[in-house]
C-alpha positions in Angstrom: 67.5 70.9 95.9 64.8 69.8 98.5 63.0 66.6 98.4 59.8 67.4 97.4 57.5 65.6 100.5 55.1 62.9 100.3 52.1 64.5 101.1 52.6 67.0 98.3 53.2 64.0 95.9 50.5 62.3 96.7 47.6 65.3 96.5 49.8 66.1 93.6 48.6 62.3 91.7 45.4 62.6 93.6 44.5 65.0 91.5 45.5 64.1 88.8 43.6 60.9 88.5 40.6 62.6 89.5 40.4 61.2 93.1 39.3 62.5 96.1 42.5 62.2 99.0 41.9 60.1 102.0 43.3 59.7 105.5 43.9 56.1 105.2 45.7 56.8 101.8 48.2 59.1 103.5 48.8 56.6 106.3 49.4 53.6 103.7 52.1 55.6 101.7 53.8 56.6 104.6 54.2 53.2 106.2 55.5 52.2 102.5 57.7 55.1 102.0 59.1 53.7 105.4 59.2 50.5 104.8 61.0 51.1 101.8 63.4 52.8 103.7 63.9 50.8 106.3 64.2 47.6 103.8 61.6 45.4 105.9 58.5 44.3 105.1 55.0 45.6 105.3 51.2 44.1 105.0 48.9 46.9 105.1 45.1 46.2 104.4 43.3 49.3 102.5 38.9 48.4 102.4 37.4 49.3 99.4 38.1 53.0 98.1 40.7 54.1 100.2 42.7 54.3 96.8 45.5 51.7 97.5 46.9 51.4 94.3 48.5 55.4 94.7 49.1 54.7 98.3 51.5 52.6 97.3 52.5 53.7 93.5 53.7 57.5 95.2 56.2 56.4 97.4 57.6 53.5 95.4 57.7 56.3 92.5 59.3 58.7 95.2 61.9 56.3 96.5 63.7 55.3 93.0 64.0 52.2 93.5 63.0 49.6 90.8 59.8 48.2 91.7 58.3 45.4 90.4 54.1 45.1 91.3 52.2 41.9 91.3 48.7 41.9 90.8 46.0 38.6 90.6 43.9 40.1 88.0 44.0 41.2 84.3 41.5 43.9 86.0 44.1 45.9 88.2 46.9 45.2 86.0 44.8 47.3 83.1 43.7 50.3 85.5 47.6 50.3 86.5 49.3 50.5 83.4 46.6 52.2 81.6 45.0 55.0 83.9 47.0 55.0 87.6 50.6 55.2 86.5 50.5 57.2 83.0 48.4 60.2 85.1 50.8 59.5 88.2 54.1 60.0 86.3 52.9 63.1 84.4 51.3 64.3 87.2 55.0 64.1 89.7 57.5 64.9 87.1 57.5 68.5 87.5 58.4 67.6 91.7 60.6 64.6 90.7 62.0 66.4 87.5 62.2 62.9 86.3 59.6 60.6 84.3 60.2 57.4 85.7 59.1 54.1 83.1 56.7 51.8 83.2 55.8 48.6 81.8 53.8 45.4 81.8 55.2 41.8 82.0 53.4 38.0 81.4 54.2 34.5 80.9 55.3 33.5 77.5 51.6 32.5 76.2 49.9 35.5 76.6 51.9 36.9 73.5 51.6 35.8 70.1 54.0 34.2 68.4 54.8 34.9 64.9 56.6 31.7 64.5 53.5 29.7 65.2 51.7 32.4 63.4 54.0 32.1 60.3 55.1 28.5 60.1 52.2 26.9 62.1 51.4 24.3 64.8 53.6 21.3 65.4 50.9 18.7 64.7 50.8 15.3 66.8 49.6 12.9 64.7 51.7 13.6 61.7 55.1 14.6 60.3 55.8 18.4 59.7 53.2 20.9 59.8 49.3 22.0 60.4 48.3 24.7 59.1 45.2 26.1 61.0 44.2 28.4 58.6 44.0 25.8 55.6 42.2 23.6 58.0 39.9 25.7 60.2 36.9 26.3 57.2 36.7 29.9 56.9 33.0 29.9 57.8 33.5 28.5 61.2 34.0 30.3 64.7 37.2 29.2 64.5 38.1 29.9 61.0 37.3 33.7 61.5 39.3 33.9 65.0 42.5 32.3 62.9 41.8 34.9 60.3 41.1 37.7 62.7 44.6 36.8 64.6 46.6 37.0 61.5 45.2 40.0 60.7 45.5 41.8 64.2 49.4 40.4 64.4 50.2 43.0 61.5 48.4 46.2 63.2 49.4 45.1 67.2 52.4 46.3 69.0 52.4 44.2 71.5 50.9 40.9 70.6 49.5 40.6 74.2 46.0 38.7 73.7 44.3 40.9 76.4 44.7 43.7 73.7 42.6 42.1 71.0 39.0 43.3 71.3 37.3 41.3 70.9 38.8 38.3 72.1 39.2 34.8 70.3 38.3 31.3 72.1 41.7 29.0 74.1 41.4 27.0 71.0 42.5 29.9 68.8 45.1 31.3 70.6 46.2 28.2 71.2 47.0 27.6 67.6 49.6 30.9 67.9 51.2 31.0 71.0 53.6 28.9 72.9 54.5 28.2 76.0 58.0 29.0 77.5 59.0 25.6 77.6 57.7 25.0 73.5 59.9 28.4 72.7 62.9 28.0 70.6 64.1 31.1 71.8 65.1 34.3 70.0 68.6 33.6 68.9 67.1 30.0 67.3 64.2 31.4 65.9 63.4 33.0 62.7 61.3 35.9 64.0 62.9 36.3 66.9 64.2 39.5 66.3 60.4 40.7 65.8 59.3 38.1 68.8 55.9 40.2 71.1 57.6 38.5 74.0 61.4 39.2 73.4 59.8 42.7 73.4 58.0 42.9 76.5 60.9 41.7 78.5 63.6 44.3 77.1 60.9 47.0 77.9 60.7 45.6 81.6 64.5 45.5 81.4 64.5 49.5 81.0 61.0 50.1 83.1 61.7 51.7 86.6 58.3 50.0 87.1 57.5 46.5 86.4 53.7 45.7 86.7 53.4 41.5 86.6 50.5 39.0 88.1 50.9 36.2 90.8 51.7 33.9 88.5 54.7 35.4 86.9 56.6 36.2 90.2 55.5 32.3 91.6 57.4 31.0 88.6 60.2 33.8 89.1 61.2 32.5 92.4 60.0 28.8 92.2 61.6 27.8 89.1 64.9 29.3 89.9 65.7 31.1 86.4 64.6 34.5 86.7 61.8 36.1 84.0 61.5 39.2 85.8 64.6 42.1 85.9 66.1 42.7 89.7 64.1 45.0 91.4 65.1 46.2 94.8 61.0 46.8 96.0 58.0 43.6 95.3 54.6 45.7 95.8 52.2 42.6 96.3 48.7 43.5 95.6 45.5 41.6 95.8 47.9 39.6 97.8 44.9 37.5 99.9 45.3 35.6 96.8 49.1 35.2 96.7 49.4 31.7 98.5 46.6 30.0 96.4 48.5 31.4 93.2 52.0 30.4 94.1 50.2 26.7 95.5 49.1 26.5 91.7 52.6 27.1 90.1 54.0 24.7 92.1 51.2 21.9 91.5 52.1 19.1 89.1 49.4 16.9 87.2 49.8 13.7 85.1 46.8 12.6 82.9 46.9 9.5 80.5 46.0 11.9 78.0 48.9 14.1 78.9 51.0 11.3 78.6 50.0 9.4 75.6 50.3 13.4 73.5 53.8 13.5 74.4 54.1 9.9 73.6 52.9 11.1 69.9 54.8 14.0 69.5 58.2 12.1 70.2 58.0 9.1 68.4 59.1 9.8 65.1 61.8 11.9 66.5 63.6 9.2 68.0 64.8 5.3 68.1 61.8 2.9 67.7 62.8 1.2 70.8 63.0 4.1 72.7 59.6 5.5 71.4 58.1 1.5 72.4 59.8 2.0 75.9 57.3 5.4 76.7 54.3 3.6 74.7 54.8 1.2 77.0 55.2 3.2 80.2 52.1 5.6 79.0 50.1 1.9 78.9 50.7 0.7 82.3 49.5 3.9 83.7 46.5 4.7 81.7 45.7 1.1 83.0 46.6 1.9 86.9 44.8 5.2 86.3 41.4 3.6 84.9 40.5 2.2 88.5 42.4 5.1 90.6 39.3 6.6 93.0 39.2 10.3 94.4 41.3 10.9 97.2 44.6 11.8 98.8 47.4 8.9 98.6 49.5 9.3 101.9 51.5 5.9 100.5 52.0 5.9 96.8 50.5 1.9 96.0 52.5 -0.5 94.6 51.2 -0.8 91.2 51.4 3.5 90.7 55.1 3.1 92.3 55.5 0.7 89.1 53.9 2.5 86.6 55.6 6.1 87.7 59.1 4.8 88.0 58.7 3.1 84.0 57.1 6.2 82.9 60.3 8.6 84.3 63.3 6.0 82.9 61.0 6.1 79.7 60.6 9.9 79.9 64.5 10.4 80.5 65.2 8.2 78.0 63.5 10.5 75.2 64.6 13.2 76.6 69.0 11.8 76.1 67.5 10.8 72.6 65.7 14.1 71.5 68.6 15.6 72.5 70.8 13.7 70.9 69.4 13.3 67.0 68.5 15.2 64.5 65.8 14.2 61.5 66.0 16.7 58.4 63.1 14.8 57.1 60.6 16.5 59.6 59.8 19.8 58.3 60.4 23.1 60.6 62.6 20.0 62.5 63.4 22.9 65.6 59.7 23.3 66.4 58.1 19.9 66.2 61.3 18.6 68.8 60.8 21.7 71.0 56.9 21.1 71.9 58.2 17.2 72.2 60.3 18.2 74.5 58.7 20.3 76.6 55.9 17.4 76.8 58.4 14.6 77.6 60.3 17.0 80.3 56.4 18.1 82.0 55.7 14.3 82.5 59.2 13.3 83.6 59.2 16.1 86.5 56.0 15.3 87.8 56.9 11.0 88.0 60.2 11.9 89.6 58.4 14.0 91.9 55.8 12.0 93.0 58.5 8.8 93.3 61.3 10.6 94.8 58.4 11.4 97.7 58.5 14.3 99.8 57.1 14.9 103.6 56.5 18.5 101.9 54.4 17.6 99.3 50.4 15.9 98.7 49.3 13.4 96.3 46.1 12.9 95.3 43.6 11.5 92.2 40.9 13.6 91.2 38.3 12.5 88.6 36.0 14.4 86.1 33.5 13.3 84.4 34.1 15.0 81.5 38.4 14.4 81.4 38.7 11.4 83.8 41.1 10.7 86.4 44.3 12.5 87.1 46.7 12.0 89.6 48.3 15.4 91.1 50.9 16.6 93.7 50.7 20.0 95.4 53.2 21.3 98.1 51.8 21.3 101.6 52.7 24.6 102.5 54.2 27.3 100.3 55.5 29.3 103.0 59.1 28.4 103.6 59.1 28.9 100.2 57.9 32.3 100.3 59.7 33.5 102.9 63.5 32.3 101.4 62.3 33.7 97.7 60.2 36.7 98.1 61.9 38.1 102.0 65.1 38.0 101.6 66.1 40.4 99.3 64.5 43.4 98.8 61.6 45.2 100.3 58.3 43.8 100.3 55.2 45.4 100.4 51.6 43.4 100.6 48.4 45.0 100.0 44.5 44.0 100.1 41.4 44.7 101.1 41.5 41.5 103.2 44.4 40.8 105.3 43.5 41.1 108.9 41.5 37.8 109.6 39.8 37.3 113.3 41.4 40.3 114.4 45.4 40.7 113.7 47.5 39.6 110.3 49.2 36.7 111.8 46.8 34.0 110.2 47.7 35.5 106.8 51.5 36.1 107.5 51.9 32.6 108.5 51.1 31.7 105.3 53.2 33.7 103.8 55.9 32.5 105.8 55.9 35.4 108.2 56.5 34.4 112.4 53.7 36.0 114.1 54.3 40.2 114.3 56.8 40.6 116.8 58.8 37.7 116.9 62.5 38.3 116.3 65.2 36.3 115.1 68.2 36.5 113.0 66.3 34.7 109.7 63.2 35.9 110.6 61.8 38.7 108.0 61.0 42.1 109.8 57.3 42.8 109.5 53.8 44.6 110.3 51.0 45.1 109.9 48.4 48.4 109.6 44.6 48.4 109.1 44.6 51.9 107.0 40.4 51.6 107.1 38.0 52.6 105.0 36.2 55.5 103.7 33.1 53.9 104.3 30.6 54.3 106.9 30.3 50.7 107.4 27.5 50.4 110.7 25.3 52.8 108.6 25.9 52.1 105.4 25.1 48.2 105.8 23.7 44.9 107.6 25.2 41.7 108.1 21.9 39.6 108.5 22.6 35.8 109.9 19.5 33.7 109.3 19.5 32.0 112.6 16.4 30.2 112.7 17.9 27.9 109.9 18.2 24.4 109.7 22.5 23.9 109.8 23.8 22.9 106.5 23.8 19.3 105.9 26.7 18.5 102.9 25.0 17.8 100.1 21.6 17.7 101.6 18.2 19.6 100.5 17.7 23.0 102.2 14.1 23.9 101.6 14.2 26.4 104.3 17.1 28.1 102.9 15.7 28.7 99.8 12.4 30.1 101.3 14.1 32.7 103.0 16.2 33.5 100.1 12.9 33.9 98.4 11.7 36.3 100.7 15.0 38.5 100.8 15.0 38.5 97.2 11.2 39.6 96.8 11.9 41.7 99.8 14.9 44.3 97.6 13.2 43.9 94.6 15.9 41.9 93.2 19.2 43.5 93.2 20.6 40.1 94.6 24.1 38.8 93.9 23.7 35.1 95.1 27.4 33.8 96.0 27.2 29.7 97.0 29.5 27.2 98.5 29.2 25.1 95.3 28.4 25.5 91.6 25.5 22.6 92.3 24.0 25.2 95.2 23.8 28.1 92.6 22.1 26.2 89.9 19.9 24.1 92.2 18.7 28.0 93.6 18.7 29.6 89.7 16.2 26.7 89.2 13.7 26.7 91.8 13.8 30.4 92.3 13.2 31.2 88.9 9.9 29.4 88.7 9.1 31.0 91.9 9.9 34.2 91.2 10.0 35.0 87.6 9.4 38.5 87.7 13.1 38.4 88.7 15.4 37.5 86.0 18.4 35.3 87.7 21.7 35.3 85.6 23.6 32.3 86.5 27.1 31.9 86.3 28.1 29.4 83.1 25.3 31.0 81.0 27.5 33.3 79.7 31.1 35.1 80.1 31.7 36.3 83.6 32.0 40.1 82.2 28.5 39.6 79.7 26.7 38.6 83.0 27.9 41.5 85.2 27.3 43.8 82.8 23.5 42.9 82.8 23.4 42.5 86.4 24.5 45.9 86.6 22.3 47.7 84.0 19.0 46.3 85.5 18.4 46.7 89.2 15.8 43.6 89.4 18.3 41.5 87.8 20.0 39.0 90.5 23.2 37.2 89.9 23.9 33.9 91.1 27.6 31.7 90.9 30.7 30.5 92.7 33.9 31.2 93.5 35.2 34.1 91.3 31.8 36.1 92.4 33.0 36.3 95.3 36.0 38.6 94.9 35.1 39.2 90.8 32.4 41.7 91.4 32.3 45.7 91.2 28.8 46.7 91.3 28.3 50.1 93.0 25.1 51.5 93.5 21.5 49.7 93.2 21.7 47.2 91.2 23.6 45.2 94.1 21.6 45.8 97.1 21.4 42.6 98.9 25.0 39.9 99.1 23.8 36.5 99.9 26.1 33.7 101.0 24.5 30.0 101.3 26.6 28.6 104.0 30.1 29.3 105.7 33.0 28.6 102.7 34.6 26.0 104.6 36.6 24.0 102.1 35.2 20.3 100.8 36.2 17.8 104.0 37.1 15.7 101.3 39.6 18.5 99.8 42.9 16.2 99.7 45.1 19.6 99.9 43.6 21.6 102.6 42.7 18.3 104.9 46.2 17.8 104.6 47.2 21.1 105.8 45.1 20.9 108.7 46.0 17.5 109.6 49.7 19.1 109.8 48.6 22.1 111.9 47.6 19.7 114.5 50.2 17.3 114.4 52.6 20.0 115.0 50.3 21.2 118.3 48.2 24.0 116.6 44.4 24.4 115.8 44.3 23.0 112.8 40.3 23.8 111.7 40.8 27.5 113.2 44.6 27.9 110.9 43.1 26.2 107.9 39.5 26.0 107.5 38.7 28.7 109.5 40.7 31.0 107.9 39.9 30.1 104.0 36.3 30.7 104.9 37.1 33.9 106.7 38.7 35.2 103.6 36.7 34.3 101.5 33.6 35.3 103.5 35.6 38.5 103.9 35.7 39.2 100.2 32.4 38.6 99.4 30.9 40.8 101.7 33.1 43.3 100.0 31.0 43.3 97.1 28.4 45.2 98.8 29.6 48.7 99.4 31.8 49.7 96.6 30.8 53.8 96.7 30.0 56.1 99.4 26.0 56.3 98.7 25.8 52.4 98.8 23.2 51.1 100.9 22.3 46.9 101.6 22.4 43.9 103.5 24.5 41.0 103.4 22.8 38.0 104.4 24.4 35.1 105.5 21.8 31.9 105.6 24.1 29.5 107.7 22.9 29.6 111.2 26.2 28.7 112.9 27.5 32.0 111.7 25.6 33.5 114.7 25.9 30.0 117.2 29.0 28.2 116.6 32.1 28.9 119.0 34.4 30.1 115.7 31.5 32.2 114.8 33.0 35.5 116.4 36.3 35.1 114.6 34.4 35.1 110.9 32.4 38.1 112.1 35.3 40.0 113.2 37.0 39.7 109.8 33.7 41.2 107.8 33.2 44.6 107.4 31.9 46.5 110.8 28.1 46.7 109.4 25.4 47.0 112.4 24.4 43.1 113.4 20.8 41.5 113.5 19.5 38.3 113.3 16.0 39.5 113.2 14.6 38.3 109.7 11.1 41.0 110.2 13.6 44.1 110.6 16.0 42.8 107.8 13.1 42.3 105.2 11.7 46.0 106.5 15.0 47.2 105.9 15.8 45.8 102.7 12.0 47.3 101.3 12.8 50.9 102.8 16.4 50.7 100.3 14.5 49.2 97.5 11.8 52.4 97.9 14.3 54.6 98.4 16.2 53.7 95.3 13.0 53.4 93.1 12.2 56.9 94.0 15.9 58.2 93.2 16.0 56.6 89.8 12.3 58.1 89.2 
């Protein structure tokens, strides 16, 4: 029987899922297919609706192989394992003549569990049990979540929270869910023959295709005992955003608070003296943490050696005794030493860390605030770890939007612990890298605006001017703004003054309300503007006039105060390199990258993005952050921007008239 081809398979799920086929699609699956078959490696950046998601699901279908695809949002995840592969599989089996399976796997606490559900919550402050819905009053918000949970657990079949609609605050679904450490584990537990999690993995066990998040494949390969089934392909998508996940996984915090709950929940499971030993421990380093200051530690201090060293002989300590006794006195005994443990074993990892000291890893205190200070360690690079966990065993695939940064994918493969493309060597990972394109018309379609007649951005300094011209933009497109700033404090001073300015132009503000409530009214009323941080820059998908004009503040270099990434750079140039251009440099140029993505999302989209930061258009590393933004036509005239922003607001008026 012939192999059916490629090109057949992929019109073939094309069609299916109502798409329309594009060159760039074609090229990605056959550099996959390749890939796959050649068992190296492949980072392949796919703009905006080239229809990635097939360009890579085809092939790995076609192939065999198991695949296992890791995605950063719940978003993707959905569209994969609710719309793409269902209408994908159905749409090749008659070529395949085989109906390969899919499924979706997360951590542990995304599922409820029925023990918690059942038996209730291990409770700190006293022996046996809480029962949340005795003490939640029925009347309250969270009285009806608790209520609403136990009620949904007997009609779900898969427990996964993102399935409850609506959804229930942290605080509730904290009360029924554990986490994998607090699990007693199916063969221990009384419903663990019924257990939502238990489930999911034996369906990923059988699944030809495996669709997972960041986190879940950071703690596959960090932590050493595998969650996910072997799989002979890793499809990586949303993969700018790989690094930063895996850098959280690995990151270890230690808060008084922190320490003093798991001081609670193990005392009355073991000896007094043992219990007094971590009281005492959690004491001396509350105390050392009540005067610690913000900033990186390059040499632990003497008195946080101290403290750290009593709290991990204290914290091993519990751990030989918990293990070690048993108390028939506590009720549901299994559970209450379970979530002790897992407490106990967090802050004993994180001391030993930080006082066995690594080259490798950066210790900091932050402080909050609202939670006070914590004291936190973070490797410095994850990419020797990537490349001995993720390269060296099957095929992997990368895919974004944003990969290609100042020109080539070697910024981004060095992070992910890739030698520049090219390089060979006999542990070096076989790579490269293709730019598939885009659908859209980007030099017509678009403007990238740089306000060069701006003052520079002064850190935490007043920028009058800045806000004028935003203003004038804003009044100028008749709202349709999505605001993105360097800083929650930027956004809200702008939401302020611009909405006594201007208030014939509602501005949403990120905080005000859930990230989905406020996008959905930014897009259902073209004079609505949206202003935030961070996750609106890559959160948005706005197509068509309601988002009309993209406004960044100033260049997204990270805080010079950021302990992690001064760090990093401080080790790019000690080791010879550019350390501004390899770190700073190229977190802005991602990020600026994804932000002007939110702009054109469809084919009839039309707008400017405006970038208010002068040095965009005058500093030297100026023309590396341009060339990693879309290819819209240039200006730095501000008459022919605000001409050009009235002619799309007119234009759109008169096609929604």
């Amino acid at each position: 029987m012939t192999k059916p081809s490629l090109p057949d398979l992929l019109h073939a799920a094309v069609s299916a899922v109502g798409g329309t086929e594009r060159p760039g699609q074609v090229t990605m699956a056959e550099a996959v297919a390749e890939a796959i078959d050649d068992n190296s490696h492949l980072l392949v950046q796919a703009g905006t609706g080239t229809g990635k998601s097939l360009g890579y699901l085809v092939p790995a279908l076609a192939q065999g192989e198991r695949v296992v695809v890791a995605t950063a949002t719940l978003a993707l995840q959905r569209q994969l394992v609710e719309r793409d592969l269902p209408r994908t599989v159905d749409a090749l089996h008659p070529q395949l003549r085989r109906r390969p399976q899919f499924a979706m796997l997360k951590g542990r606490s995304n599922y409820l569990c029925l023990h918690r559900l059942h038996e209730g919550v291990p409770q700190d402050e006293e022996d046996g049990l809480f029962d949340p819905f005795e003490a939640a009053a029925p009347s309250s918000k969270l009285g009806q979540d608790l209520l609403r949970l136990r009620d949904w657990s007997d009609e779900t079949e898969t427990g996964d929270r993102d399935d409850l609609t609506p959804g229930v605050s942290d605080k509730a679904w904290s009360q029924v869910s554990v986490s994998s450490r607090e699990c007693l584990g199916a063969s221990k537990c009384a419903y663990g023959a019924e257990c939502f999690a238990e489930a999911a993995r034996e369906r990923a066990k059988l699944a030809d295709v495996v669709v997972t998040n960041h986190a879940l494949l950071a703690i596959d390969a960090i932590e050493g005992a595998p969650v996910l089934p072997q799989h002979e392909v890793l499809i990586v998508d949303e993969a700018h955003e790989l690094v930063s996940r895996v850098t959280g996984v690995a990151t270890g915090e230690l808060t008084p608070g922190q320490v003093n709950r798991a001081v609670r929940r193990s005392a009355k499971l073991v000896d007094e003296k043992v219990a007094d030993q971590l009281q005492t421990a959690a004491e001396g380093f509350e105390r050392v943490m009540e005067l610690a200051l913000p900033g990186r530690l390059e040499k632990i201090p003497e008195d946080l050696a101290y403290a750290l060293m009593a709290l991990r002989d204290a914290a091993r300590a519990v751990i030989t005794a918990l293990g070690s006794t048993r108390d028939r006195s506590v009720q549901d005994e299994d559970a209450v030493r379970k979530q002790a443990m897992a407490s106990v074993e967090t802050v004993h990892g994180v001391a030993e860390r930080i006082t066995q000291g690594s080259e490798y890893d950066v210790v900091w205190y932050e402080r909050h605030d609202r939670f006070g200070a914590s004291l936190r360690v973070a490797p410095l690079s994850v990419s020797g770890l990537l490349r001995e966990k993720l390269f060296t065993e099957r095929s992997v695939v990368l895919a974004s939007a944003t990969l290609k940064l100042g020109g080539d994918f070697n910024g981004v493969g060095a992070s992910l612990g890739l030698a520049p493309e090219g390089t060979t060597g006999d542990d070096l990972p076989v790579w490269k890298g293709i730019d598939v394109g885009s659908p859209f018309d980007y030099p017509k379609q678009g403007i990238l605006y740089v306000a060069k007649h701006l003052s520079r951005p002064a850190r935490d300094g007043e920028r009058g001017d800045m806000l004028d011209e935003l203003a004038e933009l804003m009044e100028a497109a008749g709202g349709r703004t999505l605001g993105l700033f360097s800083s929650m404090r930027a956004a809200q001073q702008a939401a302020e003054d611009l909405r006594s300015r201007i208030p014939e132009l509602p501005i949403l503000l990120q905080g005000e309300d859930t990230l989905g409530e406020l996008i959905k009214n930014f897009a259902a009323d073209p004079k609505t503007c949206l202003f935030g941080t961070l996750s609106l820059w890559q959160g948005v998908d706005v197509p068509g006039a309601s988002c009309q004009l993209v406004v960044m503040d100033k260049i997204p270099f990270p805080r010079p105060d950021d302990p992690l990434m001064s760090a990093r750079q401080k080790a790019v140039e000690e080791a010879g390199g550019n350390g501004f251009m390899a770190v700073a440099a190229t977190h802005a140029a991602l990020l600026m990258a994804q932000g002007a993505g939110r702009l054109v999302r469809a084919t009839g989209d039309r707008g400017v993005v405006a970038v208010l930061d002068p040095r965009l258009a005058t500093a030297r590393y100026g023309s590396y952050l341009k060339s990693s933004l879309p290819d819209f036509w240039y200006t730095t005239d501000r008459n022919q921007v605000r001409k050009s922003l009235a002619a799309i607001d007119a234009a759109s008026k008169a096609a929604s008239d």
